[in-house]
Structures are given as structure tokens and as C-alpha cells.
N, C-alpha and C positions, 0 to 999 in steps of 0.2 A: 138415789143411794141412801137418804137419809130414812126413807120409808120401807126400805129392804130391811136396812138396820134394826131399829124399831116392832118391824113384824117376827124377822130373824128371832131378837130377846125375847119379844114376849109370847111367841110359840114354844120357845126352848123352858122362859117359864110356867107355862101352862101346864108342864108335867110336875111340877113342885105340889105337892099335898095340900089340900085346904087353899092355899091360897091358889092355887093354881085354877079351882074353881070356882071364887070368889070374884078375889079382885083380878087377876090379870083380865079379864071380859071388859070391867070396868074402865080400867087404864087404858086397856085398848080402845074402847069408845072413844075416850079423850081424845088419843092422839091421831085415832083418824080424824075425829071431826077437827081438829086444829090444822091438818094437815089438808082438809077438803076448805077448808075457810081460806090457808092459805094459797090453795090452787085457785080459788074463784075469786081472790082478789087481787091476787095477782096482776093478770090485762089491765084493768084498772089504776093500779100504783104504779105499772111503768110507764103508763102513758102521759102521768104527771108525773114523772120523772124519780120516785122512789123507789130508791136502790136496795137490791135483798135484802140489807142486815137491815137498815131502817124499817122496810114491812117487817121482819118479823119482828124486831122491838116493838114496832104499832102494837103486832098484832096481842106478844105476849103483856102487851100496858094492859089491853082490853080483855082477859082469859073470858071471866063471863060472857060477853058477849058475843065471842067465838067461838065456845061451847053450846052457844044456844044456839 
């Protein structure tokens, strides 16, 4: 739901002038890759027992590392 969301806005902004062809590519990068970081760690954090909101506090402590 939260990645419908996110695709939804930043498709709708992509028709925005300038930046529509700039940065939203950009931003969108981000948030998929934060959103692919937190699919694949997912398995892992619940099987030691970390509850959603805690991964993604983990994860947004860490943004670099996410991003890369």
C-alpha cells in the first residue's frame, strides 16, 4: 500500500515542468531502493524478533547504507 502510494505521487509528479524531469527519477530511485532494502531485510528481522516500526527506525538510522 505504502509503495502504490509513493509510485501513485511520484508519477503524478513527473508531469510537473523541470522538475518533473530531473528530480522525481531521482527521488524515485531512493525510495525504491529503501523499499527493496526493506523487503530483503525483512525475513531476517522477524526472525530475531524486530517488529515493523523498529526495522524501519533501523533502517531510516542507517539511510546511507540503504541507499547503497
Amino acid at each position: 500500500l505504502r509503495v502504490a502510494f509513493y509510485g501513485i505521487l511520484l508519477f503524478a509528479c513527473g508531469f510537473i515542468p523541470v522538475v518533473g524531469q530531473t528530480v522525481v527519477p531521482v527521488v524515485g530511485f531512493c525510495v525504491s531502493g529503501f523499499f527493496l532494502t526493506e523487503e530483503l531485510t525483512s525475513v531476517a528481522l522477524q526472525r530475531r524478533g524486530v517488529e515493523f516500526k523498529e526495522r524501519l527506525s533501523l533502517l531510516r538510522g542507517r539511510r546511507t547504507a540503504v541507499l547503497g
